[in-house]
C-alpha positions in Angstrom: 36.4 -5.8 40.4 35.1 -8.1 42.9 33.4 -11.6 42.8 30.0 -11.0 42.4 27.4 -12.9 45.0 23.9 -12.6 47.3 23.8 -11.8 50.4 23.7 -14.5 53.3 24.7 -18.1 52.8 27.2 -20.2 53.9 30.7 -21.7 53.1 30.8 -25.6 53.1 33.9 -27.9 52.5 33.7 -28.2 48.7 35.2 -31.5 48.6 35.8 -31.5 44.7 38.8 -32.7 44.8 37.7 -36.4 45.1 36.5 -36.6 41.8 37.5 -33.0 40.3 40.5 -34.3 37.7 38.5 -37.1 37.0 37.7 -36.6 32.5 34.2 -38.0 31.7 33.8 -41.6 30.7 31.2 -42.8 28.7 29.7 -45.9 30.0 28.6 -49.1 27.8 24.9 -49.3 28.6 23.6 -52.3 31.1 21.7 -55.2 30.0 18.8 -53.6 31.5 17.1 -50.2 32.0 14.5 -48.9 34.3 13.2 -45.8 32.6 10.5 -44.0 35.0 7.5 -42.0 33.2 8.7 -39.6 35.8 12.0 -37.7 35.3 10.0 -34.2 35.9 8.4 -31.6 37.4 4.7 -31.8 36.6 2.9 -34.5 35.0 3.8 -37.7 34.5 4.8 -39.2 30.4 1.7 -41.0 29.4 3.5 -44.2 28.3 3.3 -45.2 24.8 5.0 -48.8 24.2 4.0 -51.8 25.5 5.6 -55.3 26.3 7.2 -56.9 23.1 7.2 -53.8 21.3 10.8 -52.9 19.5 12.7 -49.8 20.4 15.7 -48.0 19.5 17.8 -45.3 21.0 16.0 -42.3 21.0 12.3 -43.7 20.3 9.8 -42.2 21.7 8.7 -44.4 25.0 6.5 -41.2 27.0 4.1 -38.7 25.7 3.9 -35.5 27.6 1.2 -35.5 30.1 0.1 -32.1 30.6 1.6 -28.5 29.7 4.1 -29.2 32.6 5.3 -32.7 31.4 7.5 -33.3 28.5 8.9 -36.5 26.4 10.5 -39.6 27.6 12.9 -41.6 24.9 14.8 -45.1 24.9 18.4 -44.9 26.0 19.6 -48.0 24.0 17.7 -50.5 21.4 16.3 -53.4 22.2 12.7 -54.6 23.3 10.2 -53.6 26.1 11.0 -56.4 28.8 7.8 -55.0 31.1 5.8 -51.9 32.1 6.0 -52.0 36.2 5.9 -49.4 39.0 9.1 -49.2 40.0 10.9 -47.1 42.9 11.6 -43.9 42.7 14.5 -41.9 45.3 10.9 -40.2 47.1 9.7 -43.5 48.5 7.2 -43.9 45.6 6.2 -45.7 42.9 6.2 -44.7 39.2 5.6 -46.4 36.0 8.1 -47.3 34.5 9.5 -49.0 31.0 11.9 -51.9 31.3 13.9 -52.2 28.3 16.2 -55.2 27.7 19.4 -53.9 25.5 20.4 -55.7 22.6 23.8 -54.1 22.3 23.2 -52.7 18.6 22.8 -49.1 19.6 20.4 -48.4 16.4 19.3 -44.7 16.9 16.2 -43.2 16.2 17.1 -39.6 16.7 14.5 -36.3 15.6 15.3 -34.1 12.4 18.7 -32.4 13.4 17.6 -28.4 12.5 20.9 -26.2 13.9 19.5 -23.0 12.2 15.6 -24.2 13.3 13.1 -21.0 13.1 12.1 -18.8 16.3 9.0 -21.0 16.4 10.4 -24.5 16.2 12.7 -24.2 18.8 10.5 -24.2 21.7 8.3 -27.3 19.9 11.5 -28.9 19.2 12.5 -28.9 22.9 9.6 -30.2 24.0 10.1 -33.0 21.5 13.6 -34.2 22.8 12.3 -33.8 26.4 15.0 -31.5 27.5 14.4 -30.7 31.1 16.7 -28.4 34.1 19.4 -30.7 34.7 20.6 -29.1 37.9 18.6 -31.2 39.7 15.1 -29.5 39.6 14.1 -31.1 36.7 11.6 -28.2 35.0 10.7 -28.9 31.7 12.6 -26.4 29.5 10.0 -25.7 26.8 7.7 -24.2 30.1 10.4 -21.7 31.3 10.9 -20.7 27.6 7.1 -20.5 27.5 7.0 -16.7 29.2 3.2 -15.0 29.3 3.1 -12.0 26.4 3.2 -9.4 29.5 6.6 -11.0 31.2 8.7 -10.6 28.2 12.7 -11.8 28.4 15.7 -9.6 27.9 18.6 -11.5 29.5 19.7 -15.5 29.3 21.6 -16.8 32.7 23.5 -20.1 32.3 24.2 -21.7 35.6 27.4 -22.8 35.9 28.0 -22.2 39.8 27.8 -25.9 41.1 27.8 -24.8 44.4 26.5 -28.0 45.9 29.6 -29.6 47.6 31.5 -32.8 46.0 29.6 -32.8 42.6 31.5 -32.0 39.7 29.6 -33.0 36.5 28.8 -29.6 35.3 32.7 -28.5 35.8 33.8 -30.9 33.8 30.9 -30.7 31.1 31.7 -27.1 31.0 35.6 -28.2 30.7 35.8 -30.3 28.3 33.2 -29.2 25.8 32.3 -25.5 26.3 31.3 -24.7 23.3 28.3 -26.8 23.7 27.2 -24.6 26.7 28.0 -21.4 24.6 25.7 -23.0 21.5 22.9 -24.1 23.8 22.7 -20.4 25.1 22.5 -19.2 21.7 19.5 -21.3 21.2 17.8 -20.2 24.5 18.0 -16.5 23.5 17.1 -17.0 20.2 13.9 -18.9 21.4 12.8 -15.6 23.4 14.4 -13.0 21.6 16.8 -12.1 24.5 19.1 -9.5 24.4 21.8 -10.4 27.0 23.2 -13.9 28.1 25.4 -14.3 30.9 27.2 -17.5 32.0 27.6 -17.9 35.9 31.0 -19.5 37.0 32.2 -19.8 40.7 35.7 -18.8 41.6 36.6 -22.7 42.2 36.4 -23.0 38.3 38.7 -20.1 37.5 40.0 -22.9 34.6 36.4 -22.4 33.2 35.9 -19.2 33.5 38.8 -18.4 31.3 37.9 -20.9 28.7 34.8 -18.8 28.4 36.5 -15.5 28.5 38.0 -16.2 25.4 35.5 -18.4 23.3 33.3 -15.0 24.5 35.8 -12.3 23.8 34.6 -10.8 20.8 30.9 -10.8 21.5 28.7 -8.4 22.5 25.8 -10.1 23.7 26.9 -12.8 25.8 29.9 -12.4 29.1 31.3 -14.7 31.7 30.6 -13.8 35.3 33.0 -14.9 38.3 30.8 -15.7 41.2 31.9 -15.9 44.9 32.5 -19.3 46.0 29.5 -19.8 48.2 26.3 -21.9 48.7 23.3 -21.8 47.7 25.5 -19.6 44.7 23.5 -21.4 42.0 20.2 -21.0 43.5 18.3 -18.9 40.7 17.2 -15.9 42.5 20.3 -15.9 44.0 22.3 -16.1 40.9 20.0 -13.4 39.4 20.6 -11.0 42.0 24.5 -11.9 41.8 24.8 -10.8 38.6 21.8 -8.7 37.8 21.1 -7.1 41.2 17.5 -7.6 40.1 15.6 -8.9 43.4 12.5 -11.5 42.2 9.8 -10.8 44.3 8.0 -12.9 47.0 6.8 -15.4 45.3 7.1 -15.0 42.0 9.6 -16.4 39.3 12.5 -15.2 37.3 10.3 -14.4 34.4 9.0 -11.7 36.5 12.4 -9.4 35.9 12.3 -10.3 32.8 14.9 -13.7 33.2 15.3 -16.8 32.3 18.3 -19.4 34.0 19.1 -22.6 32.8 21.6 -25.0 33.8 25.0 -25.6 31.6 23.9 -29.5 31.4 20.7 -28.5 29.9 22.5 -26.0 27.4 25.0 -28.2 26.3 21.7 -30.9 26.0 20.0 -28.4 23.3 22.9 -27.9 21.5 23.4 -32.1 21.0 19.5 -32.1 19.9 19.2 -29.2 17.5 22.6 -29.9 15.9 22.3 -34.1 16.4 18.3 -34.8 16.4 19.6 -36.3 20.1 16.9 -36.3 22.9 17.4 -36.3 26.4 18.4 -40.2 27.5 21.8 -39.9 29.1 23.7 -37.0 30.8 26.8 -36.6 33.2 26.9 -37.9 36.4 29.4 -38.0 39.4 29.9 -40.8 41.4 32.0 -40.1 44.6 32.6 -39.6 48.1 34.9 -41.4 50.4 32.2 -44.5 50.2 33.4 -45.6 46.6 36.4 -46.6 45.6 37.2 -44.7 42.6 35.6 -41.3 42.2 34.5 -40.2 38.4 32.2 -38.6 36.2 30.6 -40.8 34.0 27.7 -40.8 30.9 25.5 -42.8 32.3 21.9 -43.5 30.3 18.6 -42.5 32.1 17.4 -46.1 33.9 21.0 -47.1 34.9 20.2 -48.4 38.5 22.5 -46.7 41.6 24.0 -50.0 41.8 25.6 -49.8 38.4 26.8 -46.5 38.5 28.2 -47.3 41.5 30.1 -50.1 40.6 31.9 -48.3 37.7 33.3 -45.9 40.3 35.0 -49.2 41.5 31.6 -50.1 43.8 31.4 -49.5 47.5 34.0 -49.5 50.7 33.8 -51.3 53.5 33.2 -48.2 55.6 30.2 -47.2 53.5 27.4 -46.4 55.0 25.0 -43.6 53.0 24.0 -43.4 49.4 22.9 -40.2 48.4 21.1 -39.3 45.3 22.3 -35.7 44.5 24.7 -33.6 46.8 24.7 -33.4 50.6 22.5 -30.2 50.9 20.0 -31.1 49.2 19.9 -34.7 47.4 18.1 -37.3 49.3 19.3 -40.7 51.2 18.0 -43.8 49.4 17.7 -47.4 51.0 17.4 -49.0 47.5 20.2 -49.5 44.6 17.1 -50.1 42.5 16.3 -46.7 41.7 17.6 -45.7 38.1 19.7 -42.4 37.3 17.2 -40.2 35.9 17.6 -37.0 33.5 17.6 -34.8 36.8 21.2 -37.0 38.8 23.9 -34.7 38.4 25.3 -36.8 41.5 25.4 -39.9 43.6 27.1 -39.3 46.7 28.5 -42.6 49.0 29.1 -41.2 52.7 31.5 -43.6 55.2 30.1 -44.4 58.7 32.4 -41.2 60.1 30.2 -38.7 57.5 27.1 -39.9 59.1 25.4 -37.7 61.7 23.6 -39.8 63.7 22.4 -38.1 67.0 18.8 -37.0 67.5 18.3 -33.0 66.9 18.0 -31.2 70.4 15.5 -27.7 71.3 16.4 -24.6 69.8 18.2 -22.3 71.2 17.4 -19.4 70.0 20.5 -18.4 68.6 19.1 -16.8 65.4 21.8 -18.7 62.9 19.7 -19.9 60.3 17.9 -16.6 60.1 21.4 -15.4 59.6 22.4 -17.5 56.7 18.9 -18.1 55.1 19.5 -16.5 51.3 15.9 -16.1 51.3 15.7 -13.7 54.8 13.2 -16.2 56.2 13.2 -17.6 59.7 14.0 -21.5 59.6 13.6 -22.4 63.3 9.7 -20.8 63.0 9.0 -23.9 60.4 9.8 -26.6 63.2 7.5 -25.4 66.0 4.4 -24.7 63.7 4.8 -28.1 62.1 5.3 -30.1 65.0 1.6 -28.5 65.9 0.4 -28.5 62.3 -0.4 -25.1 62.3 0.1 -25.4 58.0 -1.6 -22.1 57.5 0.4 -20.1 60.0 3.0 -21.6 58.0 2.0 -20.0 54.8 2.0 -16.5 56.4 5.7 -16.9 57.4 6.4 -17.1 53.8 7.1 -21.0 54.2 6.6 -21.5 50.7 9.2 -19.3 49.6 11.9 -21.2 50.8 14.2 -22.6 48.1 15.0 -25.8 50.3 18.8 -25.3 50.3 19.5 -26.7 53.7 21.5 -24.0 55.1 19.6 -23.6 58.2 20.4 -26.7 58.9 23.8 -26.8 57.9 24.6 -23.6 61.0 22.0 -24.9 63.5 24.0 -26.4 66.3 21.5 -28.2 67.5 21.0 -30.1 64.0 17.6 -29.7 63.9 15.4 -30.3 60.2 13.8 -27.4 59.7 14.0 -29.2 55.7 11.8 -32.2 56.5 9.2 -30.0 58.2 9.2 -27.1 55.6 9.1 -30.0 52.5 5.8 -31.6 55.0 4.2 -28.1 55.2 4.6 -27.4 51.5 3.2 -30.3 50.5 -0.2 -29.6 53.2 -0.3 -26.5 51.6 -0.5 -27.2 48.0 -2.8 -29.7 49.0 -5.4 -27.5 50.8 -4.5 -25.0 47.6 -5.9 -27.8 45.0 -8.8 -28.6 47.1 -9.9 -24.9 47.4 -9.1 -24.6 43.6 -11.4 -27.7 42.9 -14.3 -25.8 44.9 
C-alpha cells in the first residue's frame, strides 16, 4: 500500500537531523516569567492577579475572554513581580503577568478526573487552557464545540511535523506515546466519534511502529504513514490524505464531519485529566546551525527566547536570524524578550549563509506556485492586487482561503512574498467584514 498524501506541495530539506536524537530535557524554570494574556486565537485572558498577589504552579492568572479564549495558569510559584505590556513575536504589545519564581514549585493543579463524564470533558479543557499546539493556537474546547447539525465521526491526531528542522512533536510522540494514544481517547469520547486516526510521516517510520503496536488490537483507532511532504500536516490536507474527504471553500473540518488535533495537544489532555495539570509548559526545539547545541527542551510558557536559547548552548558567532517557529511559516523576531508561549513548538537560529537577503524581482510568469499551492489557488495574483490594494478583488480570488504555508514562495524564483501581502489582505478583509457586521 502506498504512503498516503494531497495533491501539490513541495519537498524541502528536512533538516531534522540537527536536533532529531536529541531526548527531551526538562528545564529548571528562570528567575523570572513573562506570561502574555495572549497565547491564543481569539480573545485575549482577562487577567485576574494583581502585583503582590501569591501564586503557585498552575494557579489560575487569565480568565477566558470570550467563547474563543480560554485560561491562562502560573508556570512556577512565586509572587506577581508586575502587570506590563510586553512584546509579543507580531510586533505588538500584550498584557502580560510577571511572576518572580521562588524555586518551591508548590502546585495548584485542577481535580485530576481520568474517567470524567461526556459533559465534563469539554468544561474541563477549557479549565486547563489546552489549546492547538502546532502552532495555530485554537482553543481546544471550541473545535470540540461542533454545531448539533455538523456532528463528528472521526478523530485525526497530527503527528506529520512537516515543517522542516522542528522535532518536538517526534520526540513527544517517541518517548511517551501513550500519552498521544490517551489524549485521543479523550477527544473522541468528548464528541462521540467513531474513528481516530494518528497521522505519521514516513521520516518517523520509528513512530509509526511504536503506534502500530500500542494500536494493534483496536478497532477504533489506526496509524497512518503519510508521504514525506510539506504542507503534510496542514489539516485539510491531512484530512484529504487520509480520508479523501475534500473540506470545502471555506469552510472547516467540522464540515465532513472531522476534528484534528495536534499530538502535543493530545498528550497535554491526557497530563490534565489524569494529573489536574493545565497548560504552562510544553516541548520545544531549539536548533539550527545558529546555536551551539541543538535540543528539545520543557520549557514553561514566559521563558524569554534568550533563555531557551542559551540552554541550547546560546548563539554562534555566525548567527544571524532567530525564528520563532519553523522556516515556512514561523516569524523572524528582533527581540530575545519575547517569552515561549503555549503555541512555540520551535525556535529556529539561522547563520549569516541561511539568510536570503536580495530584494524579490517581477514575476515571471512561470506558474510555480500555482503549481505547488495545496490549496489550487494562484499566489503570484495576491502580489499585484495588493500592491494596488485592490482588497476586495482579493477576496474573489479566494485570498482568504489560503492556509499561509509559504510554498509559493518557497518555488518562486524570483523570491517574491506573496505571504506578507496575502497576511496584509486578510487582515483588510476581516476588517471591512467587522465593520459591515457592526452596521
Amino acid at each position: 500500500m502506498g504512503l498516503l498524501t494531497f495533491k501539490k506541495g513541495i519537498h524541502p530539506p528536512d533538516m531534522k537531523f540537527l536536533a532529531k536524537e536529541k531526548k527531551i530535557r526538562r528545564i529548571e524554570a528562570p528567575k523570572e516569567l513573562y506570561v502574555p494574556m495572549s497565547q491564543h486565537i481569539g480573545a485575549p485572558a482577562k487577567c485576574v492577579v494583581n502585583k503582590g498577589d501569591e501564586v503557585k504552579a498552575g494557579s489560575l492568572i487569565g480568565e477566558k475572554g470570550g467563547f474563543v479564549s480560554t485560561n491562562i495558569h502560573s508556570p512556577v510559584s512565586g509572587v506577581v513581580k508586575a502587570v506590563i505590556d510586553h512584546p509579543t513575536v507580531f510586533g505588538t504589545k500584550v498584557q502580560t503577568v510577571v511572576i518572580e519564581n521562588d524555586g518551591k514549585n508548590e502546585k495548584a493543579y485542577l481535580d485530576p478526573a481520568k474517567q470524567s463524564a461526556v459533559e465534563t470533558i469539554v468544561p474541563g479543557i477549557l479549565a486547563g487552557g489546552i489549546v492547538g499546539m502546532g502552532g495555530a493556537t485554537f482553543p481546544t474546547h471550541v473545535k470540540l464545540s461542533p454545531p448539533a447539525d455538523k456532528p463528528i465521526d472521526t478523530i485525526i491526531i497530527n503527528g506529520a511535523e512537516c515543517e522542516p528542522y522542528l522535532t518536538s512533536d517526534y520526540r513527544l510522540m517517541l518517548e511517551t506515546p501513550e500519552k498521544v494514544v490517551a489524549g485521543l481517547e479523550i477527544f473522541m469520547k468528548a464528541v462521540s466519534a467513531k474513528k481516530g486516526y494518528i497521522g505519521i510521516e514516513a521520516n518517523k517510520k520509528d513512530v509509526h511502529g511504536i503506534f502500530s503496536k500500542l494500536l494493534k488490537d483496536r478497532d477504533d483507532m489506526e496509524v497512518s504513514l503519510l508521504q514525506t511532504k510539506y504542507p503534510q500536516g496542514a489539516e485539510k490536507q491531512l484530512i484529504y490524505a487520509i480520508l479523501k474527504r475534500v473540506v470545502p471553500a471555506g469552510g472547516l473540518p467540522m464540515d465532513v464531519g472531522v476534528v484534528v488535533q495536534n499530538s502535543g495537544t493530545a498528550a497535554a489532555v491526557d497530563e490534565l485529566f489524569s494529573e489536574g495539570k493545565p497548560l504552562f509548559e510544553r516541548v520545544v526545539t531549539v536548533t539550527g546551525n545558529g546555536v551551539k547545541e541543538p535540543g528539545n527542551f520543557i520549557f514553561p510558557v514566559g521563558a524569554t527566547l534568550e533563555f531557551a536559547i542559551e540552554q541550547a548552548g546560546g548563539l554562534t558567532d555566525d548567527a544571524a536570524k532567530v525564528i520563532m517557529g519553523g522556516p515556512m511559516m514561523g516569524f523572524s523576531v528582533d527581540n530575545l524578550k519575547i517569552a515561549v508561549n503555549k503555541g512555540t513548538s520551535g525556535i529556529l537560529v539561522l547563520t549569516e549563509n541561511e539568510v536570503m537577503k536580495e530584494d524579490y524581482d517581477v514575476c515571471i510568469r512561470c506558474g510555480k506556485c500555482i503549481d505547488v499551492c495545496p490549496m489550487y489557488l494562484s499566489p503570484y495574483k495576491y502580489i499585484e492586487l495588493g500592491e494596488q490594494k485592490l482588497y476586495t478583488e482579493a477576496e474573489r480570488w479566494n485570498v482568504m482561503d489560503c492556509i499561509e504555508c509559504g510554498s509559493c514562495v518557497y518555488t518562486c524564483p524570483s523570491k517574491r512574498p506573496m505571504i506578507q501581502f496575502i497576511k496584509a489582505e486578510k487582515a483588510k478583509i476581516t476588517e471591512q467584514r467587522r465593520k459591515e457586521a457592526a452596521k
